[in-house]
C-alpha positions as CSV (number, residue, x, y, z in Angstrom):
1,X,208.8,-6.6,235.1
2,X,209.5,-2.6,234.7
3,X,211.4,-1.3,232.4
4,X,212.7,2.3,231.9
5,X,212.5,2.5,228.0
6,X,210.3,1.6,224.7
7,X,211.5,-0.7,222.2
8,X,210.4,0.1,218.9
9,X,207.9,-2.1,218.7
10,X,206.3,-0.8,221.4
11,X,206.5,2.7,219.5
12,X,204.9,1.2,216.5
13,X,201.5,-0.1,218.7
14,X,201.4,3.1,220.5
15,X,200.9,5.2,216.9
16,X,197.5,4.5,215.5
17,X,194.7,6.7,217.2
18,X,192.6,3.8,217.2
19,X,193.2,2.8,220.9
20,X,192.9,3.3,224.8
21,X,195.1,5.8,226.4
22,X,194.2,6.7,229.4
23,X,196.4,9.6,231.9
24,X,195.6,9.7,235.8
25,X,197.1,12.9,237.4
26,X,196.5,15.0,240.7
27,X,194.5,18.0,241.1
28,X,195.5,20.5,243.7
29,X,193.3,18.9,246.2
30,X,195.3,15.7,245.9
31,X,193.0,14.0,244.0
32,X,193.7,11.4,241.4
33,X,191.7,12.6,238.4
34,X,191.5,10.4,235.2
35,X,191.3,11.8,231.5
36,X,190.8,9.6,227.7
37,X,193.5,10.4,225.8
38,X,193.7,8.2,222.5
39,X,197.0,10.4,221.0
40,X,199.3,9.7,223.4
41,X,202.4,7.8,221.7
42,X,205.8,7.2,222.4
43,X,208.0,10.1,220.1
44,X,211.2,8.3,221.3
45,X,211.8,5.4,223.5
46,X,211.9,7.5,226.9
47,X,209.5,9.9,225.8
48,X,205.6,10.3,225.8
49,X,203.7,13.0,223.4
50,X,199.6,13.7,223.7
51,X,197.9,15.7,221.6
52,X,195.4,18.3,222.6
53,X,192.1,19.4,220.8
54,X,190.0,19.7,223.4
55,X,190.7,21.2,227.1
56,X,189.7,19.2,230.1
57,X,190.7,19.5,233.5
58,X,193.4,16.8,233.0
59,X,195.1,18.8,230.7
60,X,195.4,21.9,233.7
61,X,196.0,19.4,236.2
62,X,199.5,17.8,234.3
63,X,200.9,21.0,234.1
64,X,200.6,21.4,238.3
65,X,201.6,18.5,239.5
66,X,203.9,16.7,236.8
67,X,203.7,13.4,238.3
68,X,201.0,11.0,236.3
69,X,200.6,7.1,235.6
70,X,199.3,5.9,232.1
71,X,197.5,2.7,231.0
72,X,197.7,2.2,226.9
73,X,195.4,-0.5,225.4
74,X,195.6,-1.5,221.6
75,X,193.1,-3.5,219.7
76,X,194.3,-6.9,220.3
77,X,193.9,-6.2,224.3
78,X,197.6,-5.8,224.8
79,X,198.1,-3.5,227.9
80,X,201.1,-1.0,229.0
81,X,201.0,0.6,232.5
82,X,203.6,3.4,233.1
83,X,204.6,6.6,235.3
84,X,205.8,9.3,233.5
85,X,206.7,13.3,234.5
86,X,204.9,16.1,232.5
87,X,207.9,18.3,230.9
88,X,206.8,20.9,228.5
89,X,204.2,21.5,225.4
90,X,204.7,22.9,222.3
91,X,202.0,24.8,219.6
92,X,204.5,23.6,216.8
93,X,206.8,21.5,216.0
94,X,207.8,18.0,214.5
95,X,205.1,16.4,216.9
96,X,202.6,18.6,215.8
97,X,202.7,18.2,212.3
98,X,202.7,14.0,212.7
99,X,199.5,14.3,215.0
100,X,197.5,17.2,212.3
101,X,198.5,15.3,209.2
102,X,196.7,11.6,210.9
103,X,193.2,10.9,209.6
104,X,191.3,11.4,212.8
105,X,192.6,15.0,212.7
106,X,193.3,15.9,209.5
107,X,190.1,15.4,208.0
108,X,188.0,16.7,211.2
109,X,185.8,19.4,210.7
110,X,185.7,20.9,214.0
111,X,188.8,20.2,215.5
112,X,192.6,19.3,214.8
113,X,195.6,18.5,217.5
114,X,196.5,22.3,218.9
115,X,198.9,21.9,221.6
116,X,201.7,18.8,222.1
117,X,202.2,18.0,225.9
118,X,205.6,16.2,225.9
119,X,206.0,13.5,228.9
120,X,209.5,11.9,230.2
121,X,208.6,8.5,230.7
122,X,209.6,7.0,234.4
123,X,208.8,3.3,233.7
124,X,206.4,1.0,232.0
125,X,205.5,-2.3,232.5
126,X,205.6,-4.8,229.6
127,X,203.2,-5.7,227.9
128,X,200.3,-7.4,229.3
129,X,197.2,-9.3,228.1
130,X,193.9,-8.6,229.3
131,X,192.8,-11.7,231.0
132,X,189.2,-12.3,229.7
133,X,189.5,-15.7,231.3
134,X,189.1,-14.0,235.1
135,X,187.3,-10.4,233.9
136,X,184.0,-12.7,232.4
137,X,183.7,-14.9,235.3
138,X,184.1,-11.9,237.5
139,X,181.4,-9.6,235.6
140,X,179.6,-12.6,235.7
141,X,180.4,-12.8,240.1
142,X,179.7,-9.2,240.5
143,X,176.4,-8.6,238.8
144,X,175.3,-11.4,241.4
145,X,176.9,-9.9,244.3
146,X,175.8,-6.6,243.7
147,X,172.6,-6.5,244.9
148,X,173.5,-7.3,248.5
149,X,175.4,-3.9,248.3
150,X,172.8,-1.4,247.9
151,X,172.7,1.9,249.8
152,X,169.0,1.7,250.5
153,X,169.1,5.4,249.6
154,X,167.0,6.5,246.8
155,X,168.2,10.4,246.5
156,X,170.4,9.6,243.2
157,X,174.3,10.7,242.4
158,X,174.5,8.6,239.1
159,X,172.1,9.5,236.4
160,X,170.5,6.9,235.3
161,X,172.5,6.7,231.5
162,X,175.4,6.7,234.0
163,X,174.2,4.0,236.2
164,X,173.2,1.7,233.1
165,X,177.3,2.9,231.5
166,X,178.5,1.4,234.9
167,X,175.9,-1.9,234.1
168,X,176.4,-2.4,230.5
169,X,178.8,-5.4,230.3
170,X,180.5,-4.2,227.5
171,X,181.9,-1.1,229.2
172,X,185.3,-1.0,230.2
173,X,186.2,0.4,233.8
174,X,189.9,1.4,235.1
175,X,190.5,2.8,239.2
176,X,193.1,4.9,240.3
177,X,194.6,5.6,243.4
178,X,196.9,7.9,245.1
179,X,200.3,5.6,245.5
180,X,202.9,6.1,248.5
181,X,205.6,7.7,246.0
182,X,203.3,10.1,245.0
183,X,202.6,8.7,241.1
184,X,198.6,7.3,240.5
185,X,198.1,3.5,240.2
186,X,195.7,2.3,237.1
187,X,194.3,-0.9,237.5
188,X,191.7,-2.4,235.3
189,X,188.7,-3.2,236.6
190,X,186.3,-3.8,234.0
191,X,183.8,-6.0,236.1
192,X,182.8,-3.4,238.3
193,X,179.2,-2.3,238.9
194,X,176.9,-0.2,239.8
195,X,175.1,-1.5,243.2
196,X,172.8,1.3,243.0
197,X,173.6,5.2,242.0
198,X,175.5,5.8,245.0
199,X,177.9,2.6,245.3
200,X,180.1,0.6,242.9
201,X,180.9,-2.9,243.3
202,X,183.6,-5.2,241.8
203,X,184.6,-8.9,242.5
204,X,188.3,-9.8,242.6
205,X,188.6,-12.5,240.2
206,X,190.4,-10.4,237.7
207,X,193.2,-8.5,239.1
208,X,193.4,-9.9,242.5
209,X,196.7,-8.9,243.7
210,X,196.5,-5.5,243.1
211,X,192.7,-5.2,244.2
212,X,193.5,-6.6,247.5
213,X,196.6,-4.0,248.5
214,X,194.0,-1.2,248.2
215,X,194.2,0.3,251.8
216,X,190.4,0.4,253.3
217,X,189.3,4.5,253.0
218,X,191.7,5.1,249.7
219,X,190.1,7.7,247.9
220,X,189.2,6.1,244.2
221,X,188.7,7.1,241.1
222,X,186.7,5.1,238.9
223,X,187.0,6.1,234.8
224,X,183.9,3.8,233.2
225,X,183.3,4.0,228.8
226,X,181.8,2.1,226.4
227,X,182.7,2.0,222.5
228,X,180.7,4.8,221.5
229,X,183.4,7.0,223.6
230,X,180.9,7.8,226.1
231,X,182.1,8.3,229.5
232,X,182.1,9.1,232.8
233,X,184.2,10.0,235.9
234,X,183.2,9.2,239.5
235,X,185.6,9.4,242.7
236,X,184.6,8.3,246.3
237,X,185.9,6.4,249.6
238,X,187.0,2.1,249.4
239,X,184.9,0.7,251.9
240,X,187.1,-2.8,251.5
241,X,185.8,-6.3,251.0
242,X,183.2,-8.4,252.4
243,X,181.7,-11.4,251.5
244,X,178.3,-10.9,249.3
245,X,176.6,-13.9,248.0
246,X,179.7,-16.1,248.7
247,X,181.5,-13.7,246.5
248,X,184.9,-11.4,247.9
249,X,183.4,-8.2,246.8
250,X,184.9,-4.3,246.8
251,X,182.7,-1.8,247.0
252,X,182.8,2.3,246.7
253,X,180.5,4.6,247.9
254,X,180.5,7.7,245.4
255,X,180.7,11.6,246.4
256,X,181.6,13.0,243.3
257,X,180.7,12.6,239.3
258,X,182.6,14.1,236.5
259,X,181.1,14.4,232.6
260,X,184.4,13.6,230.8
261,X,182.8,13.8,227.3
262,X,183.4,16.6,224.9
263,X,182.4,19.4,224.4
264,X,181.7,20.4,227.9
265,X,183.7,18.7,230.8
266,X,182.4,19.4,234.1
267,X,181.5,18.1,237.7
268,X,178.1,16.7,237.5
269,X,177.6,16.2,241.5
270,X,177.6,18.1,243.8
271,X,175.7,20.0,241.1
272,X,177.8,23.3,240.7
273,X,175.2,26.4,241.0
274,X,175.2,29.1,238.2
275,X,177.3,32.3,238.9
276,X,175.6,35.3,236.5
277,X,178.1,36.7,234.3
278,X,179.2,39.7,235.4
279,X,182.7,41.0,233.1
280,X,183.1,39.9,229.1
């Protein structure tokens, strides 16, 4: 059930940095792009803050197209799915001073929260627990599936640490698509895997409803990170299900790869040639 408002409880799990927040906006192109953001909280119950200390693409790409979809998961696996409008940011303020004076900032050496994006929340779900009954058995269903979805092509797009991210079992993964009113869908997908380094796989154990309403072609993006806070970012075309192994199987064939780890964020592939420097 959606709802258009936090309760306080709600407020209270959001707080501690010690989380998943994850943001998926559109970049000019149209495409749904997908940024970690561990600060966001809830400053009021129809309001989202996150804090910025480092600048990735998301952070340009809220501020163009206002509509965005977040997906908040705390440490006991309780899950929040929203839409929310970008509004305004703020170098001061109340906000500010709550995110600088938390330990994670505070006491940071090389960085502290500069700049407060402020979010009017649309709606949010409840909250939700992730079903480890259906994700293991489907982890489980896709690493047998995978195989019987290789590309066959051995010119790489993964790098092989972000091949083995996709494979490690531990990782958690999270798609996106472009929805019909214009706001990105999150879904959890956590048993997907990497075929090869051009394709991604996932059963639909876990998640089956909203797996199977992905329209065949949808443009994905797939956000992939393991504890350590490495991640990556790929996007690339929904080729549907078939039937691999036995198993109801989705798979993706990848066209674009995205280092989404400080302290540089930048398309990996296509590789982006290197322009000389021409005015300082």
């Amino acid at each position: 059930m959606k709802k258009t408002s936090f309760n306080q409880e709600e407020m209270e799990a959001f707080k501690p940095s010690e989380k998943i927040g994850l943001i998926a906006c559109i970049n000019p192109d149209g495409e749904v792009h997908m940024t970690l953001i561990t600060s966001i909280m809830a400053s009021s119950p129809n309001q989202l803050t996150l804090g910025q200390f480092c600048t990735g693409r998301g952070k340009w790409f809220i501020q163009t197209n206002n509509k965005l979809s977040f997906l908040i998961m705390t440490l006991d696996k309780k899950l929040w799915r929203g839409k929310a409008r970008w509004t305004h940011k703020r170098l001061d303020g109340e906000e500010y001073e709550i995110y600088n004076e938390m330990p994670m900032f505070r006491y940071n050496t090389y960085f502290g929260i500069n700049t407060v994006h402020y979010l009017d929340l649309v709606e949010t779900s409840q909250a939700e627990s992730l079903p480890m009954a259906k994700i293991i058995p489907a982890a489980l269903a896709t690493k047998l599936a995978k195989s019987s979805a290789k590309t066959g092509n051995r010119e790489r797009i993964l790098k092989p640490f972000a091949e083995n991210l996709f494979n490690d079992l531990g990782s958690l993964k999270f798609l996106s698509y472009l929805g019909e009113d214009g706001f990105p869908v999150i879904i959890p997908v956590i048993q997907c895997q990497a075929s090869d380094s051009r394709r991604l796989a996932f059963s639909t154990i876990a998640f089956r409803d909203e797996l199977k309403d992905i329209p065949v072609d949808t443009r994905l993006a797939v956000y992939c990170l393991n504890m350590k806070m490495q991640s990556v970012l790929v996007r690339g075309k929904f080729n549907g299900y078939s039937r691999l192994k036995g198993i109801k199987t989705g798979t993706l064939d990848i066209d674009w790869v995205y280092n989404s780890m400080p302290p540089i964020h930048e398309q990996i592939y296509p590789g982006i040639s290197l322009q000389p420097v021409e005015s300082f």
